[in-house]
C-alpha positions as MATLAB code, in Angstrom:
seq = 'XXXXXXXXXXXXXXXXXXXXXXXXXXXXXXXXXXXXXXXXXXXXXXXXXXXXXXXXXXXXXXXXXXXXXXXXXXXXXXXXXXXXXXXXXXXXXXXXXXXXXXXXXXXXXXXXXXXXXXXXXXXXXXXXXXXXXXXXXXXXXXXXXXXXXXXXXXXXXXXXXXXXXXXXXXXXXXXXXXXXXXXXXXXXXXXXXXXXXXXXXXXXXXXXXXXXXXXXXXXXXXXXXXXXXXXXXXXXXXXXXXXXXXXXXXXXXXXXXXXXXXXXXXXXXXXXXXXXXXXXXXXXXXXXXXXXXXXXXXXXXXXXXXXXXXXXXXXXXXXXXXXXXXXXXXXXXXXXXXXXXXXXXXXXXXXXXXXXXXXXXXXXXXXXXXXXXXXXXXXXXXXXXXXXXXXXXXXXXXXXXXXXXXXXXXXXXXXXXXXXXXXXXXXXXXXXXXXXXXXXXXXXXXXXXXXXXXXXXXXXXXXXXXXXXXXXXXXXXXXXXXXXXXXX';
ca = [
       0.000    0.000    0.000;
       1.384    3.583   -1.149;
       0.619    7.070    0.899;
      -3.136    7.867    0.764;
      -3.422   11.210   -0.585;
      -5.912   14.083   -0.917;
      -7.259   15.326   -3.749;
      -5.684   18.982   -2.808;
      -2.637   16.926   -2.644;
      -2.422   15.706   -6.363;
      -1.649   17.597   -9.248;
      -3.106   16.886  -12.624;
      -0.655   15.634  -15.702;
      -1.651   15.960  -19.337;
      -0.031   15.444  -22.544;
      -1.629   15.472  -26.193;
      -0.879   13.850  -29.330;
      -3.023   15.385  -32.346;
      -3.067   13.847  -35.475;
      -4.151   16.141  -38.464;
      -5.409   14.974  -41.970;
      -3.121   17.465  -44.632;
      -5.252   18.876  -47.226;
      -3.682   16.934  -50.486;
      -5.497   15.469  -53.268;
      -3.176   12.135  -53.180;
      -1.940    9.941  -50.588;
       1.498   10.284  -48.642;
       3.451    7.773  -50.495;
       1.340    6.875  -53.579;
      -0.744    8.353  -56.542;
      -4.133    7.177  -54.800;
      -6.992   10.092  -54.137;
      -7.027   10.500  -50.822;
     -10.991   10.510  -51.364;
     -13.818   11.451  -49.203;
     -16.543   10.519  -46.759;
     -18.509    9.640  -49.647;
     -16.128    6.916  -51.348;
     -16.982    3.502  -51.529;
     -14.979    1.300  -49.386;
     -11.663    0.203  -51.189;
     -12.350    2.344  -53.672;
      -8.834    4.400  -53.417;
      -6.347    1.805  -52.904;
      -3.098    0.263  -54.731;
      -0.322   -2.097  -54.251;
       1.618    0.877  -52.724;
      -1.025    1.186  -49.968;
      -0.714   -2.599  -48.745;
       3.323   -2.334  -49.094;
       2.788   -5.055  -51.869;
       6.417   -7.032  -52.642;
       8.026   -4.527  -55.628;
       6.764   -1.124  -54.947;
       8.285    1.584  -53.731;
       6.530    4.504  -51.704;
       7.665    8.262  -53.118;
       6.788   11.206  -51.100;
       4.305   13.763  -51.794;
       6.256   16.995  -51.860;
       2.874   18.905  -51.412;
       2.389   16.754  -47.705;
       5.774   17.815  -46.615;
       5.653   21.199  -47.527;
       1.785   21.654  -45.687;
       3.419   20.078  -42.772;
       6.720   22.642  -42.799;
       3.831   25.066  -43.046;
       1.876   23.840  -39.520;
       5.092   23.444  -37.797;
       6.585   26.903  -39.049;
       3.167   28.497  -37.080;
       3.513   26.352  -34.625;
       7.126   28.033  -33.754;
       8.893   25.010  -33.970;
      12.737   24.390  -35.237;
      12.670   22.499  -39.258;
      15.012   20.050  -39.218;
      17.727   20.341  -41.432;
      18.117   16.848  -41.715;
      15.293   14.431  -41.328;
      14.366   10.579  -42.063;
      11.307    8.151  -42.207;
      10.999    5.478  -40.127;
       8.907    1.944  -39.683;
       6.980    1.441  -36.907;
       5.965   -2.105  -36.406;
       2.617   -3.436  -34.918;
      -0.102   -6.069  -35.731;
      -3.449   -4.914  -35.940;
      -6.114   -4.765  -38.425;
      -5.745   -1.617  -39.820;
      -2.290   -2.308  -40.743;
      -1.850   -3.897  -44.125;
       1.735   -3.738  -44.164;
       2.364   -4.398  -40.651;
       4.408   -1.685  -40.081;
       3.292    2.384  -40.442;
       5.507    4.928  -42.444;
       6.485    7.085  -39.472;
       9.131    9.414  -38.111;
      11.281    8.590  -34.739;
      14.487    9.574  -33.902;
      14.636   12.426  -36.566;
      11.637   14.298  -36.914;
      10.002   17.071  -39.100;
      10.152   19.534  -36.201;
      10.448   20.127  -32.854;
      10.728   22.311  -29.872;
       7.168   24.713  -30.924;
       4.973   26.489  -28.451;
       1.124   27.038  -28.826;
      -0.732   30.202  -27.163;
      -3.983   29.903  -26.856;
      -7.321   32.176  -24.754;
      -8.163   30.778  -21.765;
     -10.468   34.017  -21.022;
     -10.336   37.881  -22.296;
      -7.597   38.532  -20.018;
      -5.509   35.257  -20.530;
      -3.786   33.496  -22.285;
      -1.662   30.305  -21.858;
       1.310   28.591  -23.696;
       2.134   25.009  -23.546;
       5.217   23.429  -25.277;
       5.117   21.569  -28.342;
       7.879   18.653  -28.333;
       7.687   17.310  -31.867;
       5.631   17.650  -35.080;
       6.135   14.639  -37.391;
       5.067   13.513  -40.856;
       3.376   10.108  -41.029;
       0.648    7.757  -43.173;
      -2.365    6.980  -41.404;
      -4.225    3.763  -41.054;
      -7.366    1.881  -42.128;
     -10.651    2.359  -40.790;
     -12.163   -0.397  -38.861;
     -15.817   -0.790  -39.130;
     -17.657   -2.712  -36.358;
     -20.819   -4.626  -36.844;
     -22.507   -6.835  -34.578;
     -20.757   -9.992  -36.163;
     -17.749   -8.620  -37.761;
     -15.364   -6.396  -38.422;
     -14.423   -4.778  -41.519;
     -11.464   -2.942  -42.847;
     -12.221   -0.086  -45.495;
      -8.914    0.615  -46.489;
      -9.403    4.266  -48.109;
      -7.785    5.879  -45.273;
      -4.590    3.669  -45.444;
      -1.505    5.652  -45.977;
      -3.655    9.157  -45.924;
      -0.885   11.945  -45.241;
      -0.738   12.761  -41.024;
       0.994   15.108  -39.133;
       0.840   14.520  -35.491;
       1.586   17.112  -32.936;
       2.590   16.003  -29.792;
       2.516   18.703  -26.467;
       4.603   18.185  -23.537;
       2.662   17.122  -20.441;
       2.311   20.877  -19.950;
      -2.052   20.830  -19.790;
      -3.374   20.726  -15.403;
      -7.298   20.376  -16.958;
      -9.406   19.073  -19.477;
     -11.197   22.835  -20.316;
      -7.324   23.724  -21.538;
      -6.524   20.652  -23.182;
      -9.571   21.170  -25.258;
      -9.399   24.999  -25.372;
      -5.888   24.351  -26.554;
      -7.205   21.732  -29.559;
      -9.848   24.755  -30.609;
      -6.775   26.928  -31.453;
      -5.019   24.421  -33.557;
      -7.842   23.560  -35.131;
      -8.316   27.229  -36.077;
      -4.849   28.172  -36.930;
      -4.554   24.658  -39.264;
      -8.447   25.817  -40.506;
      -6.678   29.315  -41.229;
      -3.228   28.079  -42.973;
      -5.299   25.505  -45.109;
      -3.048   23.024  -44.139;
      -5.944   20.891  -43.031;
     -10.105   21.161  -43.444;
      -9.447   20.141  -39.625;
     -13.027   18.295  -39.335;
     -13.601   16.275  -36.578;
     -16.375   14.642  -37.599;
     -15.291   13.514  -40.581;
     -11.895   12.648  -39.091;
      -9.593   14.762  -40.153;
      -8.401   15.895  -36.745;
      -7.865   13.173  -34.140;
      -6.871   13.607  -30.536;
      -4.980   11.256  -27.837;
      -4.705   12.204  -23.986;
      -2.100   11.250  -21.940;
      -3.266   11.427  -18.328;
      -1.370   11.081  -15.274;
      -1.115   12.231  -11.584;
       1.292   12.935   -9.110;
       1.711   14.170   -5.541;
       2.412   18.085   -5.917;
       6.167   19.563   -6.442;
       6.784   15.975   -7.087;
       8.840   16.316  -10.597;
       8.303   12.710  -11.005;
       6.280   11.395  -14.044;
       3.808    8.266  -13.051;
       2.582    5.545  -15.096;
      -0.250    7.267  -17.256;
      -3.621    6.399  -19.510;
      -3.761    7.151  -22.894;
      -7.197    7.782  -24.299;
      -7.258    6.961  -28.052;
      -9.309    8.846  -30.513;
     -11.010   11.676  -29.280;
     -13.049   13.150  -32.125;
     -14.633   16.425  -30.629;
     -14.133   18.780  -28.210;
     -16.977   17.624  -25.764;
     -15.675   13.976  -25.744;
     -12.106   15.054  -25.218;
     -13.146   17.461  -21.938;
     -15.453   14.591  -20.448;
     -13.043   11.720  -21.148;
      -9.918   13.623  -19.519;
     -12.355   14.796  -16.571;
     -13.471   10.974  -16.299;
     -10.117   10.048  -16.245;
      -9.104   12.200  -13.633;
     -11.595   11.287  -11.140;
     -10.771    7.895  -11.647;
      -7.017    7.897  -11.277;
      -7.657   10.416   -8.167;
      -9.979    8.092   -6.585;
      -6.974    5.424   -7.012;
      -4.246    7.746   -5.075;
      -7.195    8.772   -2.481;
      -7.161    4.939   -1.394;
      -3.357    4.551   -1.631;
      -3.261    1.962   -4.909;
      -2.102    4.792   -7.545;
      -1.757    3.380  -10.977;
       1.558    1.151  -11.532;
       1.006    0.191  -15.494;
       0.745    1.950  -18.415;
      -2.388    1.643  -20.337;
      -4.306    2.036  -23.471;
      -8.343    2.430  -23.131;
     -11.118    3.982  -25.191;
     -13.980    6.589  -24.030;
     -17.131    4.961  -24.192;
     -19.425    8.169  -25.056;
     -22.976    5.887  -24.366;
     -21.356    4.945  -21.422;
     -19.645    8.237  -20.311;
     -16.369    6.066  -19.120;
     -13.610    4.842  -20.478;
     -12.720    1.527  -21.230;
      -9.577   -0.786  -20.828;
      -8.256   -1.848  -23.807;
      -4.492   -3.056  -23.929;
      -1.391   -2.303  -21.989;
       0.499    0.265  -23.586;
       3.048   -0.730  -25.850;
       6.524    1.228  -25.116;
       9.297    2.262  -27.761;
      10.972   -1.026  -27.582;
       7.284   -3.239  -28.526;
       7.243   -1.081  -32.198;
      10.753   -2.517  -33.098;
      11.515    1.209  -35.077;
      14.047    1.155  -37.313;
      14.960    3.115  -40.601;
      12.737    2.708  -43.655;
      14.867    1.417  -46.383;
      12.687    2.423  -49.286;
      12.705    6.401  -48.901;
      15.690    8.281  -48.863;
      16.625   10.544  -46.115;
      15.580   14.212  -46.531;
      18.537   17.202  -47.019;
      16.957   20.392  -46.412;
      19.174   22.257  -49.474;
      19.345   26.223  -48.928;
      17.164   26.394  -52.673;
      14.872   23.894  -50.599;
      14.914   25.674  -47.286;
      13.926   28.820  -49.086;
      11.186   27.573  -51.129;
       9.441   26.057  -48.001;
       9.719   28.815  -45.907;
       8.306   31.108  -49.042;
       5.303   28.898  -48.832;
       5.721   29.132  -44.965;
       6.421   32.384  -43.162;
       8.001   32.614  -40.052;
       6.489   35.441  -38.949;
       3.011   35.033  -39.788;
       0.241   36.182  -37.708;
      -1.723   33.488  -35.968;
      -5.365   34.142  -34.803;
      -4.379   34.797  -31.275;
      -1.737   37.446  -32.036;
      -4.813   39.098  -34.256;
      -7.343   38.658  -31.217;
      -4.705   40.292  -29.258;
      -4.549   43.245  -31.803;
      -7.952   43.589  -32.139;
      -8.949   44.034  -28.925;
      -5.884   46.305  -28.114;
      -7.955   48.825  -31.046;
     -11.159   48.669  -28.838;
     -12.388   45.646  -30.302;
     -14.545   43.314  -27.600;
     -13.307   40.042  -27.110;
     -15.757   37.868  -28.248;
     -15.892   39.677  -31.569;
     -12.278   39.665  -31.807;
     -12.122   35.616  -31.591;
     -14.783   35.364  -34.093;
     -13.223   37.002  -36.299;
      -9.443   35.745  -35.875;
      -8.310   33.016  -38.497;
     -11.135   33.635  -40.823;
      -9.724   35.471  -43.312;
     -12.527   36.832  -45.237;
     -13.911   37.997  -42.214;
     -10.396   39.310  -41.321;
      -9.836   41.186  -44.779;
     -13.387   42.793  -44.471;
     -12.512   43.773  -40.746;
      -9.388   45.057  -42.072;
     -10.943   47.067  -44.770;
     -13.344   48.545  -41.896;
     -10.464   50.025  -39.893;
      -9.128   51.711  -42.294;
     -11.835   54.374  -42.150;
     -11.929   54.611  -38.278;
      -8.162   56.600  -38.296;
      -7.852   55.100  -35.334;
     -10.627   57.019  -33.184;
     -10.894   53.859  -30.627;
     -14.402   55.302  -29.056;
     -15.774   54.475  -32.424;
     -13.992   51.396  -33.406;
     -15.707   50.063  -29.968;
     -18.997   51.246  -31.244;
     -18.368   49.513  -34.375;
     -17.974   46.068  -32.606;
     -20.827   46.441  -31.120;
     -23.117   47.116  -34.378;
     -20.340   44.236  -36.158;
     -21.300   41.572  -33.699;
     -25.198   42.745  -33.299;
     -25.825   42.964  -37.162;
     -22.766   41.696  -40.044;
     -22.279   38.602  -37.618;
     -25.890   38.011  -37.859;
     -26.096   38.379  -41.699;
     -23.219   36.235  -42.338;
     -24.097   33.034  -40.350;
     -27.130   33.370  -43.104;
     -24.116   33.571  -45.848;
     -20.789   33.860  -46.480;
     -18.967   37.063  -46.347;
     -18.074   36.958  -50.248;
     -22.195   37.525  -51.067;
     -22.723   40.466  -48.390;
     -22.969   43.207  -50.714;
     -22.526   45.467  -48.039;
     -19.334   47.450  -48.690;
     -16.975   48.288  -45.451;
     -17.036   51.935  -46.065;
     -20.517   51.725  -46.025;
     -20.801   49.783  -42.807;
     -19.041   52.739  -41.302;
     -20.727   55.205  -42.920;
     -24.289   54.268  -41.658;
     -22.639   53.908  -38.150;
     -21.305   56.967  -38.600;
     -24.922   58.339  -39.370;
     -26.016   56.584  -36.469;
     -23.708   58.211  -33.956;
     -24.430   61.720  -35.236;
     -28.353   61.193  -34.842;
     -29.036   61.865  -38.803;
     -30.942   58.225  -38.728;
     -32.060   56.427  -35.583;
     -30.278   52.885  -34.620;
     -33.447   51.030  -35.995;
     -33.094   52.973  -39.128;
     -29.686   51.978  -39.274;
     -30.020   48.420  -38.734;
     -32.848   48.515  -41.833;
     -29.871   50.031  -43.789;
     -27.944   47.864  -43.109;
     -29.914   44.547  -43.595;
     -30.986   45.874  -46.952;
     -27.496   46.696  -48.087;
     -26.515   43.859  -47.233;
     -28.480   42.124  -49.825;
     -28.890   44.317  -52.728;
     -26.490   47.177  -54.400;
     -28.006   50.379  -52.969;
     -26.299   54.266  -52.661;
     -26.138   54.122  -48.848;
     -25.182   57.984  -48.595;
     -28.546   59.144  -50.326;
     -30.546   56.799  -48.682;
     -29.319   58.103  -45.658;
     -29.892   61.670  -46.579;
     -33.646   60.326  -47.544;
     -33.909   58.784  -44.040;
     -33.239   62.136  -42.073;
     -35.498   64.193  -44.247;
     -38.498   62.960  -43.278;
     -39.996   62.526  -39.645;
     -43.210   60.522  -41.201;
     -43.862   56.660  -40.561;
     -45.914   55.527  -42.805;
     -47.573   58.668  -43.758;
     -48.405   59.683  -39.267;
     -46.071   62.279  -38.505;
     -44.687   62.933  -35.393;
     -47.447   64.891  -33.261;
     -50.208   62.346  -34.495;
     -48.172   59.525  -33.131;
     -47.872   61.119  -29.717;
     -51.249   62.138  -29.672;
     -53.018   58.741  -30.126;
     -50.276   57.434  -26.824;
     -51.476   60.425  -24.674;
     -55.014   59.424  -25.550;
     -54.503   56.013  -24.771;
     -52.407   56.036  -21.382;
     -54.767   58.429  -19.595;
     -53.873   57.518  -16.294;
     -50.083   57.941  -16.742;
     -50.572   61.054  -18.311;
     -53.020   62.012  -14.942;
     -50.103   60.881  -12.764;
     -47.230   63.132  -14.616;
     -49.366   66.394  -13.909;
     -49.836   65.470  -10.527;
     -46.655   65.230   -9.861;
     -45.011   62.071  -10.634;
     -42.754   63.115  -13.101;
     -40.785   60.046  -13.865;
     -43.919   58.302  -15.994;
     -42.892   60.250  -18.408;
     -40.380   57.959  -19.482;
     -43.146   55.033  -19.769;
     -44.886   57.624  -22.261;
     -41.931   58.006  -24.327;
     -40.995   54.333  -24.200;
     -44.820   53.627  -25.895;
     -44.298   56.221  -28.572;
     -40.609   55.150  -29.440;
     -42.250   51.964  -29.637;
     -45.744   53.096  -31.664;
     -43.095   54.921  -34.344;
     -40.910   51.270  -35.101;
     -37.950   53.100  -34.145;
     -37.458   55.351  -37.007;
     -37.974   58.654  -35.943;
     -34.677   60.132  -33.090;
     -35.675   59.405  -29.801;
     -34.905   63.344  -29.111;
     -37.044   64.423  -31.093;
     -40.287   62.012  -30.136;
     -39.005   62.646  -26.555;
     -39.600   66.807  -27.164;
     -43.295   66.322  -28.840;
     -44.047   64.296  -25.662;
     -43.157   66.987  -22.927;
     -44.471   69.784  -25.265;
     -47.893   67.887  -25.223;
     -47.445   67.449  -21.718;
     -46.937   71.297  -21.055;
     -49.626   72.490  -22.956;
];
């Protein structure tokens, strides 16, 4: 029997390995499509694929160069010098035996990722390696059987693996979130979980706190959203703490699956070490030289000091952007580029940019989950223009939201409609007094209680005529026709 602990006593330990499908049209290591969710089974496979006798894999510059790009953004050192390796295991999925992999000499390493944890922080964890690898088959389970659809097979991977740097599931999966939007934003990956294309593993572990030791942990396999990979790290947590609460902490690594109908996870094998995969190098793909001509073309294609959607969230909200608008917008670059184009007619007045957010997130936001940014006719300078018109009382706010809507959706000279708008005081053909007149007439009693003496119903009176009007005549002025009335 070990120490029994308490649970203020333990400290959390969590690691992540994310594997991301590359956007290519081909596979890593052969001319096969890489297909999609709508392919029949087997329907994109070749000798290559199942590591037939006589072939020979070739690489797919366009893989490598999409996963320079990720680690590039993910601040990480390029190798100079890196090679492929075989990674040997029985299972299923496996038609080789053996997966095209990297070891000893990786793609990348030594990265950071920041990510929001709230609108005043922010959090880094370490990235220890990005490597380039084929993925496997996809196992299909039926009551009876199980088949093998072997589309997937040697599909082009990168997996990112984090140092055990997470303390709780909400920033291991607020942490996945951000690389899903910076890979969404580089087009290095569609990045769908759903469909696959962005798979998660969690390493969980606990130890006795300022203990630097690192005890045996659990690796959940194949986390496919963000809800599954909070609940299955919390589950796992609970259960290892329950384990040191009763002195019997874990002593074995171990493999096991999150049963989502269950809401547990589920034992599935001992976890193989380094030694049980037998690595060594793969003979039949040379060793990669990272030329200066080569270095320079890949880090054309990949900047190093490109601007990630949390260093634009940062910016945003240092112009007087609010947060929330500022992460919806970050790493969606038509929304970006049309937020750019916005600013540039604020000149930086940041009283106005914040009053911009506000009609940004109220109104465009509300348009464009309707359609994409590219069929808003709605041009920036007009955005701020009837904002503008807005702020200086020519057209009330509801006016300005009509404006806006219908812009939105048809070509339209904003600036004369505007002028049109603060012409007229008339609502459908009542003017101003009329409007007034028929609330006066029909709150009696409040208009009773103003004259003797309580004053502040007034403010009801003005309310129900704002209201009566539809919002399109200035509040001032409806508000001055009410205490005239009043008066006389």
């Amino acid at each position: 029997m070990h120490k029994e602990y308490t649970e203020k006593e333990l400290e959390v330990i969590i690691g992540l390995e994310i594997h991301v499908q590359l956007k290519t049209k081909s596979k890593l290591f052969c001319g096969c499509s890489v297909g999609d969710e709508n392919a029949l089974p087997n329907e994109h496979i070749c000798p290559v694929c199942f590591g037939m006798v006589g072939t020979l894999p070739l690489l797919n510059k366009k893989a490598f160069r999409l996963a320079v790009h990720a680690a590039t953004a993910l601040r990480c050192g390029i190798a100079q010098h890196c090679k492929w390796d075989r990674k040997q295991y029985f299972y299923p999925d496996l038609p080789k035996g053996y997966q095209i992999s990297q070891y000893d000499e990786p793609l990348a390493t030594n990265g950071m990722l920041e990510f929001f944890i709230d609108e005043k922080t922010t959090k880094k964890i370490r990235i220890n390696r990005v490597h380039l690898e084929e993925d496997a088959a996809k196992l299909i389970h039926t009551d009876d059987v199980t088949l093998v659809d072997f589309n997937r097979s040697s599909v082009p991977l990168i997996e990112i693996v984090t140092e055990p740097d997470f303390r709780s599931a909400s920033d291991a999966k607020m942490a996945v979130k951000e690389l899903q939007r910076i890979i969404r934003y580089l087009g290095v990956s569609d990045a769908d979980m759903e469909k696959g294309h962005l798979r998660c593993d969690a390493s969980v572990s606990l130890r006795p706190i300022e203990d630097e030791k690192l005890y045996p942990r659990t690796e959940i396999k194949n986390l496919n959203s963000f809800h599954m990979i909070e609940r299955a790290i919390q589950y796992e947590v609970a259960r290892q703490k329950n384990e040191w609460m009763k002195g019997t902490p874990p002593v074995h690594y171990q493999t096991v699956l999150w049963n989502d109908t269950k809401k547990r996870t589920e034992f599935m094998r001992e976890k193989e070490q380094e030694a049980d995969y037998r690595y060594f190098p793969e003979p039949d793909i040379p060793e990669i030289e990272l030329t200066e001509c080569l270095q320079n073309e890949l880090l054309a294609f990949a900047e190093e000091d490109m601007q990630l959607p949390t260093d634009s969230v940062k910016e945003y909200m240092h112009l007087g952007i609010d947060y929330s608008t500022a992460q919806y917008v970050a790493g969606d670059a038509p929304l970006m580029k049309y937020m750019s184009q916005i600013l540039e007619y604020t000149h930086d007045d940041r009283k106005f940019i914040q009053e911009l957010s506000k009609w940004f997130a109220e109104i465009f936001l509300s348009l464009i989950k309707k359609n994409s940014v590219t069929n808003i006719h709605l041009l920036p300078e007009d955005f701020v223009t009837i904002v503008r018109a807005v702020q200086k009382k020519q057209i009330t706010r509801s006016v300005g939201k009509e404006l806006m809507v219908e812009a939105a959706y048809k070509k339209m000279d904003v600036i004369s409609k505007i002028d049109e708008c603060s012409r007229t005081d008339e609502v459908g053909g009542r003017d101003i007094e009329k409007i007034v007149d028929e609330v006066l007439k029909q709150n009696i009693s409040l208009v009773e209680q103003y004259r003797n003496g309580k004053t502040k119903v007034i403010h009801a009176l003005i309310g129900k005529a704002i209201k009566k009007s539809g919002g399109h005549i200035p509040v001032e002025k409806i508000s001055q026709v009410v205490r005239n009335k009043l008066h006389i």
